[in-house]
N, C-alpha and C positions, 0 to 999 in steps of 0.2 A: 504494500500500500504506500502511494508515494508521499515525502512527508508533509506537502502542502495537504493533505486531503485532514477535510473539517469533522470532527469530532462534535457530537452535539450528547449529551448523557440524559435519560430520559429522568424524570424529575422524580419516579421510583427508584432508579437506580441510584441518580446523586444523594440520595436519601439512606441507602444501605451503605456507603462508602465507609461511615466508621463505623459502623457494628461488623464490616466486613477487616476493615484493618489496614483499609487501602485506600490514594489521597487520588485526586484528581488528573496530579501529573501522571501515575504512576498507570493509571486505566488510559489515559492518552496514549502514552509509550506504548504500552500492550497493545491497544489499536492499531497501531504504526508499524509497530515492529514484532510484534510477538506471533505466537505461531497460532495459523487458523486450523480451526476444523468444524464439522458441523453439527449444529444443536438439535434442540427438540422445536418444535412448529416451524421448519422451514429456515431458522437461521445460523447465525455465523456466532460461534464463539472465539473468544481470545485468550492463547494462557501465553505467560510470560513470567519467571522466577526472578524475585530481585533476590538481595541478601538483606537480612533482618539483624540476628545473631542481637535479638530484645527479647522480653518476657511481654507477653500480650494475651488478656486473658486468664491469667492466674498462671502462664505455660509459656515457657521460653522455646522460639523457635528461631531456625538456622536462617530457612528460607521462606518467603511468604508469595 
């Protein structure tokens, strides 16, 4: 995906962003860069691995 391409978060999603543990940038980047594959009703999802190496949740994790 090229990286002018516009990123828009639907106002459910930007809504789960911290009970999920993830900032805005970081679901941009994934959009852009991260690897596709596909979901359930027809669409596209994104994963992408940062490094964390923080406690989050009561539970320290490496990667998020």
């Amino acid at each position: 995906m090229p990286e002018a391409t516009r990123v828009e978060l639907h106002p459910h999603s930007a809504a789960r962003l911290i009970e999920r543990g993830a900032s805005v940038d970081e679901v941009i980047q994934t959009v852009r860069t991260g690897e596709q594959f596909p979901a359930k009703h027809n669409r596209t999802g994104f994963r992408l691995n940062f490094a964390y190496n923080k406690p989050w949740n009561n539970r320290t994790y490496a990667m998020k």
